[in-house]
C-alpha positions as semicolon CSV with decimal commas, in nm:
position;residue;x (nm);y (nm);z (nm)
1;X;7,013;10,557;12,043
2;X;7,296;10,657;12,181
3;X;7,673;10,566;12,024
4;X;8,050;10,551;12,079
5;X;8,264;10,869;12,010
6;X;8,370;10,902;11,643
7;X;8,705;10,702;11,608
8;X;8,648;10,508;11,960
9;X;8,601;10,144;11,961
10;X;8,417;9,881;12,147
11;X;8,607;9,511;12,196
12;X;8,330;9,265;12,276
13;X;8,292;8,994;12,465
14;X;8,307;8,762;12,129
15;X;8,647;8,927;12,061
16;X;8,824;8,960;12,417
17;X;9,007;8,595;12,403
18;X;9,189;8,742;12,123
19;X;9,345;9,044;12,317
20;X;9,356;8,834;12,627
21;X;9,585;8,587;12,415
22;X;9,759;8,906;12,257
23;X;9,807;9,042;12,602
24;X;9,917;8,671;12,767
25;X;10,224;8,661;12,473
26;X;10,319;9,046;12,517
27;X;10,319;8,959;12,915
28;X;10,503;8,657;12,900
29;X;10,756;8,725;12,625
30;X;10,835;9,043;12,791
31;X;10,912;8,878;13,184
32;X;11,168;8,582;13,011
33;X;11,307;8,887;12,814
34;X;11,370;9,043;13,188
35;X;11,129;9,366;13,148
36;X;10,915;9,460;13,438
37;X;10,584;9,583;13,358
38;X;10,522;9,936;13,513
39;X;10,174;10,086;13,524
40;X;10,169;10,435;13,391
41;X;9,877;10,754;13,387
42;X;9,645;10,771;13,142
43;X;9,680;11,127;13,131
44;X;9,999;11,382;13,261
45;X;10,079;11,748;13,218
46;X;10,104;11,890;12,882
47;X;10,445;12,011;12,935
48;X;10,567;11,655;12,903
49;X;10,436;11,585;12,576
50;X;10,555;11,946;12,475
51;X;10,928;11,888;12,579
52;X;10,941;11,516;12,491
53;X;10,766;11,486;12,127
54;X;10,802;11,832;11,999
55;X;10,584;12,129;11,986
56;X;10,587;12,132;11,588
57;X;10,497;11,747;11,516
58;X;10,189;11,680;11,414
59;X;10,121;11,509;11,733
60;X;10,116;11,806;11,987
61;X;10,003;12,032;11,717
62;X;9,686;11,880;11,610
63;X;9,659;11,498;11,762
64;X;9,652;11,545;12,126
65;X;9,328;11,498;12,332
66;X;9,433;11,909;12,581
67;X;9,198;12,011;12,834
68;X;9,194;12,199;13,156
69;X;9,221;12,105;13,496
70;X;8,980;12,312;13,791
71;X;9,300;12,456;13,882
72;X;9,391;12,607;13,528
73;X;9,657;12,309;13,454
74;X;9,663;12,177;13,111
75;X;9,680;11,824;13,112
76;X;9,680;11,568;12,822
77;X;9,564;11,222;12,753
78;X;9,861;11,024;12,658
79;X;9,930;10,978;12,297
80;X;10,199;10,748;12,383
81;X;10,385;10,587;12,626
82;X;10,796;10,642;12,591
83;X;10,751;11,014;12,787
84;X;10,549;10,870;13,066
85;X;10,787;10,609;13,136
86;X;11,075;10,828;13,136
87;X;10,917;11,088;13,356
88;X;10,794;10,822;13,620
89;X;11,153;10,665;13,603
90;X;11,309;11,012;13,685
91;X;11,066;11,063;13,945
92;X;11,113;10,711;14,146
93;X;11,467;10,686;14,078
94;X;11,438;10,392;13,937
95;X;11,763;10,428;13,769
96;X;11,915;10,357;14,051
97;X;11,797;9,975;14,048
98;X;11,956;9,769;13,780
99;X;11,572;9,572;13,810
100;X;11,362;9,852;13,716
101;X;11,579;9,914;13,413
102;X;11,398;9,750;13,197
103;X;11,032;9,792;13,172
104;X;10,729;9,725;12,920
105;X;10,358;9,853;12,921
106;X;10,029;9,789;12,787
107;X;9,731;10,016;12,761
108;X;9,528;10,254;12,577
109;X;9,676;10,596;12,404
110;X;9,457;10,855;12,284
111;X;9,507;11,075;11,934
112;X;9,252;11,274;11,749
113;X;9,361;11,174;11,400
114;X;9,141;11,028;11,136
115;X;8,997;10,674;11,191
116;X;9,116;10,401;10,954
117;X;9,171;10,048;10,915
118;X;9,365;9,923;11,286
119;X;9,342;10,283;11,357
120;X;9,164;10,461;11,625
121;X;9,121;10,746;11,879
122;X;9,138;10,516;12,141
123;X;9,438;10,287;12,047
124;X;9,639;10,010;12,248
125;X;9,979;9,938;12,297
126;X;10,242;9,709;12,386
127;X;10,589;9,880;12,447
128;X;10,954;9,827;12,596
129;X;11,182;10,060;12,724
130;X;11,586;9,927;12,805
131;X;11,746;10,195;12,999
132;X;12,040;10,297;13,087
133;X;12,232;10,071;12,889
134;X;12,480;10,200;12,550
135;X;12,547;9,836;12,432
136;X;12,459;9,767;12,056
137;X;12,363;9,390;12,145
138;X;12,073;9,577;12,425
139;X;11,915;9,674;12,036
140;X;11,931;9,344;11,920
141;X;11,814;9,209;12,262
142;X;11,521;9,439;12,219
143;X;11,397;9,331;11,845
144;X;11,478;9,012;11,903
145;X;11,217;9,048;12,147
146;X;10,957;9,230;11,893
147;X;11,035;8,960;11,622
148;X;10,956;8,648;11,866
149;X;10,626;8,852;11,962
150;X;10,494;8,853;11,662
151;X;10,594;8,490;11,546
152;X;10,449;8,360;11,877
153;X;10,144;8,482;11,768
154;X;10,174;8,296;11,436
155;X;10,199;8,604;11,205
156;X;10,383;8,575;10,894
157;X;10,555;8,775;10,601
158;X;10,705;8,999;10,795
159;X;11,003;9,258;10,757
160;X;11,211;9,413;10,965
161;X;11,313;9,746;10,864
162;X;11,641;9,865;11,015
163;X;11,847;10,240;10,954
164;X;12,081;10,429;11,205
165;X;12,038;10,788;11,223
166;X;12,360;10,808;11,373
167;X;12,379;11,085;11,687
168;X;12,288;11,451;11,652
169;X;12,643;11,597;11,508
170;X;12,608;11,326;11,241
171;X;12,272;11,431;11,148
172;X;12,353;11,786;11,129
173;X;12,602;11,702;10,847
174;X;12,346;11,505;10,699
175;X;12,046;11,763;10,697
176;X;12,257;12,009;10,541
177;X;12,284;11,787;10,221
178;X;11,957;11,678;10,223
179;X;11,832;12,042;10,228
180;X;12,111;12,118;9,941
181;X;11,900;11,819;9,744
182;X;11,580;11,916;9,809
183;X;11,554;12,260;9,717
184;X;11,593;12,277;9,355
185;X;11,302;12,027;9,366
186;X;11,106;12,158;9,635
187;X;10,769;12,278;9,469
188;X;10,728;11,951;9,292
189;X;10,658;11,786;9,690
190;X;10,342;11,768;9,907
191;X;10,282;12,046;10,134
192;X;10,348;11,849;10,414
193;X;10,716;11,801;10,291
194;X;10,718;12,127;10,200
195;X;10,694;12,250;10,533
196;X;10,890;12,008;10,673
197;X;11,198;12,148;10,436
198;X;11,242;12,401;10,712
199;X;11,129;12,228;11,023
200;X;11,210;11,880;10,985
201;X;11,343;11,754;10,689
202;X;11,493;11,390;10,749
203;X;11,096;11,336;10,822
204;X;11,052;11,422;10,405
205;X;11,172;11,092;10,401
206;X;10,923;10,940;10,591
207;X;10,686;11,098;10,384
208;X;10,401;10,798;10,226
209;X;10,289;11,052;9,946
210;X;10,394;10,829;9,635
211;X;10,492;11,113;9,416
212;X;10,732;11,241;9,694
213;X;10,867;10,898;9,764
214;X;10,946;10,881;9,364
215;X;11,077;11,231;9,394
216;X;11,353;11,193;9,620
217;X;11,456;10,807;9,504
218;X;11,839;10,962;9,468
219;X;11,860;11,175;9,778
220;X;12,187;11,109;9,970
221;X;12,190;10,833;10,200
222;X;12,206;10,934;10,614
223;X;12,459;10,610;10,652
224;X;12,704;10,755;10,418
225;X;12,751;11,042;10,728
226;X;12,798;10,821;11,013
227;X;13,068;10,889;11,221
228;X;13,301;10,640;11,302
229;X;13,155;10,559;11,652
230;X;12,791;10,581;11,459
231;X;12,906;10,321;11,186
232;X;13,065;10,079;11,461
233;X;12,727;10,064;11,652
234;X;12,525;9,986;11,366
235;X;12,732;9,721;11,229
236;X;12,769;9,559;11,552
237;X;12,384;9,544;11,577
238;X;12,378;9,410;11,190
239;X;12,628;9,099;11,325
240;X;12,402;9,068;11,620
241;X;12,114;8,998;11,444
242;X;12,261;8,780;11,188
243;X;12,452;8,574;11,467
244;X;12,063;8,538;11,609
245;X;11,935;8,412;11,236
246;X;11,693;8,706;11,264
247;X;11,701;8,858;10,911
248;X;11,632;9,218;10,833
249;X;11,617;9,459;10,577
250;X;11,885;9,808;10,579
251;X;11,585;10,113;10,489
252;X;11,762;10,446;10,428
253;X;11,435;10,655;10,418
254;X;11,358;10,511;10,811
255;X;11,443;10,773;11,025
256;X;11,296;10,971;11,338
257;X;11,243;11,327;11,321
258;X;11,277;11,409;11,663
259;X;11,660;11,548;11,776
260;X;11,623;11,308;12,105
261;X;11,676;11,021;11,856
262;X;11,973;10,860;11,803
263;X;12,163;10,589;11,590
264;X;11,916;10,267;11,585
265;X;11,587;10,318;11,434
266;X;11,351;9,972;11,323
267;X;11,012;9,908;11,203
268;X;10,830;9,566;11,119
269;X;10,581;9,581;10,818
270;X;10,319;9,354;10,642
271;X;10,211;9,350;10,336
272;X;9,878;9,263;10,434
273;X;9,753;9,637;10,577
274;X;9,803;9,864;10,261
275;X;10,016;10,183;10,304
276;X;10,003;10,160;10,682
277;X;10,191;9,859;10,688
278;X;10,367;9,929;11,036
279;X;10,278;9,719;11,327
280;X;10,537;9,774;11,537
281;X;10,822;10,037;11,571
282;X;11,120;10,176;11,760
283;X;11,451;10,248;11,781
284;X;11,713;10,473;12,026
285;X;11,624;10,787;12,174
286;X;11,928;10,848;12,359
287;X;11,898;11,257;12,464
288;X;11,536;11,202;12,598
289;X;11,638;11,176;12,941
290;X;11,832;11,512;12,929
291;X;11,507;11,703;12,748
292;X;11,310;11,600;13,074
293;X;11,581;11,735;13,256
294;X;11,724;11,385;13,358
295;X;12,096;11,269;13,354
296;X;12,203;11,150;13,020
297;X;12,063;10,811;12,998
298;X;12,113;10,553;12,674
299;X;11,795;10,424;12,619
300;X;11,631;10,220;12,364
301;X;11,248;10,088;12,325
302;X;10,957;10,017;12,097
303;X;10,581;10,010;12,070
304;X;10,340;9,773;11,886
305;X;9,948;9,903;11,757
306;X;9,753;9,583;11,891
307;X;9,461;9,700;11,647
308;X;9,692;9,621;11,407
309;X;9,814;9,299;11,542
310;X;9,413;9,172;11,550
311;X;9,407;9,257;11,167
312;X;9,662;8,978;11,096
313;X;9,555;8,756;11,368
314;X;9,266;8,516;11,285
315;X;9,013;8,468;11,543
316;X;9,095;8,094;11,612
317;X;9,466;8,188;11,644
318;X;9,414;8,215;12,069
319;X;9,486;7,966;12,343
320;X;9,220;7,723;12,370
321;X;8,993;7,808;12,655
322;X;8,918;7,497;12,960
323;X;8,626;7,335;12,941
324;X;8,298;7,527;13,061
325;X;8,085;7,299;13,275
326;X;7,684;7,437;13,243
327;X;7,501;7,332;13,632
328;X;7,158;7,237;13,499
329;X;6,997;7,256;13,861
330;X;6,562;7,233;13,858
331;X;6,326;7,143;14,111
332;X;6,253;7,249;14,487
333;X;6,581;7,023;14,575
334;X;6,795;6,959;14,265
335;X;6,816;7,383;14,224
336;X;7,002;7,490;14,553
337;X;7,185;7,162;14,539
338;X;7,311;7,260;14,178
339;X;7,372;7,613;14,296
340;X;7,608;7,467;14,594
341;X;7,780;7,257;14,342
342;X;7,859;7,525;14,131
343;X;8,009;7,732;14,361
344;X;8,270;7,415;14,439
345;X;8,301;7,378;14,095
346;X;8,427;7,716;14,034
347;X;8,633;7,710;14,391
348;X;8,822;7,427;14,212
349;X;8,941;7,637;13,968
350;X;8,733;7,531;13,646
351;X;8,472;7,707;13,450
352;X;8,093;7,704;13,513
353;X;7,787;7,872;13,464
354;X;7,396;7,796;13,456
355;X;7,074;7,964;13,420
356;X;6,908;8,088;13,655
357;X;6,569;8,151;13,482
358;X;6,555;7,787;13,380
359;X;6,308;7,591;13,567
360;X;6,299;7,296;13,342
361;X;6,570;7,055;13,199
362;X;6,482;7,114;12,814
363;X;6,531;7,516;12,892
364;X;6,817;7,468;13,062
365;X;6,998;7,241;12,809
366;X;6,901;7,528;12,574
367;X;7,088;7,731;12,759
368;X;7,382;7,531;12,789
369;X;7,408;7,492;12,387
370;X;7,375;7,917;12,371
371;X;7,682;7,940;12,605
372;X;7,873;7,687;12,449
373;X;7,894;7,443;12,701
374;X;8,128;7,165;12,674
375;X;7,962;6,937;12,985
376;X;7,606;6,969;13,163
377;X;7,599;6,907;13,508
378;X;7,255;6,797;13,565
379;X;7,077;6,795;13,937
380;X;6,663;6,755;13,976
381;X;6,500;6,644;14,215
382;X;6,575;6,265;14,205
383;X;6,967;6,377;14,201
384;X;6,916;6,554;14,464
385;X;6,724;6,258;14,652
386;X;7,028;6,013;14,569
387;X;7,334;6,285;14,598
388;X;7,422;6,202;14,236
389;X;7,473;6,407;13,926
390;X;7,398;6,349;13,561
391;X;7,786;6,409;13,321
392;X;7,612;6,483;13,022
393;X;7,870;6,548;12,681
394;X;7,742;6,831;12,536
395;X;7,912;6,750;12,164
396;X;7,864;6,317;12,179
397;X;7,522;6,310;12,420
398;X;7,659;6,058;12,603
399;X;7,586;6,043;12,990
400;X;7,706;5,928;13,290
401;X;7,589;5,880;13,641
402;X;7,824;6,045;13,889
403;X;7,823;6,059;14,265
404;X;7,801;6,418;14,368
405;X;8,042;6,423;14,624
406;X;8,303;6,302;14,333
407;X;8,214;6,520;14,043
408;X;8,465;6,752;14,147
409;X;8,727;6,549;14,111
410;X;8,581;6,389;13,828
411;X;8,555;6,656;13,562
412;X;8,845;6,828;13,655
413;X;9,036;6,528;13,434
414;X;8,854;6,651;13,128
């Protein structure tokens, strides 16, 4: 028999009013917030991942689903979404549009890293991306945003994380100290970190390893070496989130690695997922434009795992579906009557289905209990003679005698 890629995961039909509802809130939420949603590739040129991620992160070194075009161009499935949205934004000039300034996605991302609990090959996301604007209250706008997702949905115990890695020249300063701290105590860290020493150290604080998290408890704090402009920002987004009730939690050890990052950087946990607690992340990435070789461009944005989001969710916790109305049409007359009336049933905008196998009124009721049926429609023969129906309650058995011309109008009150 033949099965799914290693890593790659099927969403049945049993589990699709979940991510319909999941999709619904993202969708909705994201329109009253003022986003637009924009529809990107599933795949681009490797070059953008290159430029915009990094070519020494673990993500274009060893995550990335490369292959090669017929004419010899390397092309990538995308492991996320922030670099397509930039590049398509540059492209369109939709900069120059203050209503395609703001924009949100959802879709599937590809990584080859190693399947786990929420995590796959095959991943989905739901992102934002506010462009264009420097403001610190556009950050708060923007978690406020990610917060009310997630309590919409009716998850609970969350955090929010919240650091600023202030702007490059700040971080600079920073790094240098770090390093200072770190090397005396280098060999005692994972080899990961150990690498990272000399290609990306503020990510040695990102590091999950628990004996290098206990290892560098007293390394210097990046907030400490905020400029003045730096320290404004992030206190202005601290007020803004308190004036909004929204409560949060300062994390020195949150930090991006990449040099396009800038100043606000966030992250919402649960301590219901283990060590990968993260469900949804994000934070300023204010140089990204100019890597892609676009004007300099504030931007700010995040990104939630909806694999993640299904973990916390319980199954019941969607919107409840209309009723389904099962035709129960048998007999030479009663059948293409019933079939007819479904058809108006469904024109009418409600849900209905039958059986078309069934040929007698036990197999069809059958039926209707297997599909969860709320009503049977029935139509035999004698229906058909007297152009009536049979309203049959699927959960109390009781049953009514309705005209068929008015069942229409009938059941659409239910």
């Amino acid at each position: 028999m033949l099965r799914s890629v290693k890593g790659l995961k099927d969403i049945l039909p049993q589990q699709t009013p979940q991510w319909q509802h999941i999709e619904t809130v993202a969708r909705t939420l994201a329109t009253q917030y003022g986003f637009s949603e924009i529809r990107i590739p599933i795949f681009e040129f490797t070059e953008l991942y290159a430029r915009s991620i990094g070519g020494t992160t673990d993500i274009v070194e060893k995550e990335m689903y490369t292959f090669l075009d017929r004419d010899g161009s390397s092309l990538t499935l995308r492991p996320e979404g922030t670099a397509g949205v930039v590049r398509a934004v540059l492209e369109h000039k939709l900069l120059d549009s203050p209503t395609t300034r703001k924009l949100f996605y959802l879709g599937p991302m590809f990584r080859h890293e190693r399947p786990q609990a929420g995590r796959y090959r095959q991943f989905h996301q739901f992102g934002v991306e506010a462009l264009g604007i420097d403001h610190p209250l556009i950050d708060v706008e923007v978690m406020a945003l990610l917060c009310q997702f997630f309590s919409s949905l009716g998850l609970e115990d969350l955090t929010l994380h919240i650091n600023s890695i202030g702007t490059l020249n700040d971080r600079e300063v920073y790094i240098h100290k770090l390093k200072e701290f770190l090397s005396p105590i280098l060999k005692t860290l994972c080899g990961n970190c150990q690498r990272r020493h000399s290609t990306n150290p503020l990510r040695i604080l990102d590091c999950k390893v628990p004996v290098c998290q206990e290892t560098t408890q007293q390394t210097p704090i990046l907030i400490d070496y905020l400029s003045d402009n730096s320290r404004t920002h992030f206190q202005a987004v601290l007020d803004g989130l308190s004036a909004l009730d929204i409560a949060y939690t300062i994390n020195h050890r949150l930090v991006r690695g990449l040099d396009y990052y800038s100043r606000t950087t966030f992250e919402i946990t649960s301590p219901h997922l283990g060590a990968q607690s993260t469900i949804g992340a994000g934070g300023r990435y204010d140089s990204l434009f100019q890597v892609l070789h676009g004007p300099s461009t504030p931007a700010i944005g995040f990104a939630v795992g909806l694999e993640r989001v299904t973990l916390l969710l319980a199954e019941d916790q969607t919107t409840k579906k209309s009723p389904l109305f099962f035709v129960a049409g048998f007999g030479d007359t009663g059948k293409p009557k019933a079939f007819t009336l479904l058809y108006k049933i469904r024109q009418a905008g409600m849900r209905a289905d039958t059986d078309h196998k069934g040929n007698t009124l036990k197999a069809l009721l059958r039926s209707a209990d297997k599909l969860g049926a709320d009503y049977s429609i029935i139509v035999g023969d004698n229906e058909a003679d007297s152009n009536t129906a049979i309203l049959r309650n699927m959960q109390t058995k009781v049953q009514e005698i309705v005209n068929l011309e008015e069942i229409t109008q009938r059941i659409q009150k239910k």
